[in-house]
VEXDREN-2710 file (C-alpha; in Angstrom, 1 decimal):
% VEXDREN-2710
k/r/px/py/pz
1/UNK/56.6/-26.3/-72.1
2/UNK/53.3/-27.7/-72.5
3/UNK/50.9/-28.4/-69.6
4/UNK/48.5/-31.8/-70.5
5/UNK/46.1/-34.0/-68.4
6/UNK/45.1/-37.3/-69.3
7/UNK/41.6/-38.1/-70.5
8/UNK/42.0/-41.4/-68.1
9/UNK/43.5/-43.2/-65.4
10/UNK/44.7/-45.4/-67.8
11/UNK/46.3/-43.3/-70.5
12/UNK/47.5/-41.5/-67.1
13/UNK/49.4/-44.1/-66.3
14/UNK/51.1/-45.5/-69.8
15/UNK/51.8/-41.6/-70.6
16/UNK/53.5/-41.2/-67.0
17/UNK/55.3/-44.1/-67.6
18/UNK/56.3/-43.4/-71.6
19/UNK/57.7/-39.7/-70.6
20/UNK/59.2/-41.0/-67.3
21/UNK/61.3/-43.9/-69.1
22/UNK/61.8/-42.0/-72.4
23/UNK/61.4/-38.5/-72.0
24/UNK/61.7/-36.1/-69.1
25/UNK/58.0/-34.9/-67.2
26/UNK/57.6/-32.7/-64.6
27/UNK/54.3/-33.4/-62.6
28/UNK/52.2/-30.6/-60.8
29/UNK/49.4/-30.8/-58.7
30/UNK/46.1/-32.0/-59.8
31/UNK/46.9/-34.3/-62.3
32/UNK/48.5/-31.8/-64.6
33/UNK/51.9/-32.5/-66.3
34/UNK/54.6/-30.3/-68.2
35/UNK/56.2/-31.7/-71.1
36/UNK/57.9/-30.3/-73.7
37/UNK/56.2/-29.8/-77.5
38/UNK/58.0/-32.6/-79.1
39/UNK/56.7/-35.0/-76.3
40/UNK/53.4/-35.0/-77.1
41/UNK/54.3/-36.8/-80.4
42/UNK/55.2/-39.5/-78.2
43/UNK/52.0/-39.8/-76.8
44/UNK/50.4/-39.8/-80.0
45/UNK/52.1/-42.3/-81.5
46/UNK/51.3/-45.4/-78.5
47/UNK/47.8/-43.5/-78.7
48/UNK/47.6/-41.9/-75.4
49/UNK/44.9/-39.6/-75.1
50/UNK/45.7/-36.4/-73.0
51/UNK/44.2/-32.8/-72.8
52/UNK/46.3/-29.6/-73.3
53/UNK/45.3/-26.9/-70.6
54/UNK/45.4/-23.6/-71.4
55/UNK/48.1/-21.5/-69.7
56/UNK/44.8/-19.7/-67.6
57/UNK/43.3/-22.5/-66.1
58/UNK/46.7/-23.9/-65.0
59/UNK/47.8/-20.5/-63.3
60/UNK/50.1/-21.2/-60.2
61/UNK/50.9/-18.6/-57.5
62/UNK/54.3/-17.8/-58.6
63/UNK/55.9/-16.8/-55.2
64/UNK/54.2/-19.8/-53.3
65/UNK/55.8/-21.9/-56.1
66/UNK/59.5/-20.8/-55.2
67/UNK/59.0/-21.3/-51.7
68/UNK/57.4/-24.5/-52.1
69/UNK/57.9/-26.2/-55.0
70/UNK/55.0/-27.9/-57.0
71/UNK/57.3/-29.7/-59.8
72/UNK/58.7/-33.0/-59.2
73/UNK/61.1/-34.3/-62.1
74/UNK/62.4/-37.5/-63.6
END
């Protein structure tokens, strides 16, 4: 899994919408997204811009997450 945010609100919304009709996305908290490798070729081809964030700067609090958690997905 691969952990993107989009450059705009724009792209934010036509990428949510592309992965959520034609893919599967699962969306965490502050605007951050996990999507799987091949996915991202689907952004790239209807030219939505995104981000990828490093694995360090979206570090979650692992037992918070299974007691609440962060992912919603479609």
């Amino acid at each position: 899994m691969v952990r993107i945010r989009f450059s705009s609100e724009e792209d934010e919304i036509n990428g949510y919408y592309l992965l959520a009709t034609q893919a599967s996305v699962r969306s965490l908290r502050g605007g951050i997204y996990e999507v799987t490798q091949p996915r991202l070729a689907l952004l790239d081809q209807n030219a939505v811009k995104y981000v990828v964030i490093p694995p360090t700067e979206a570090a979650f609090d692992e037992a918070q997450a299974v007691r609440n958690p962060l992912t919603v997905k479609l």
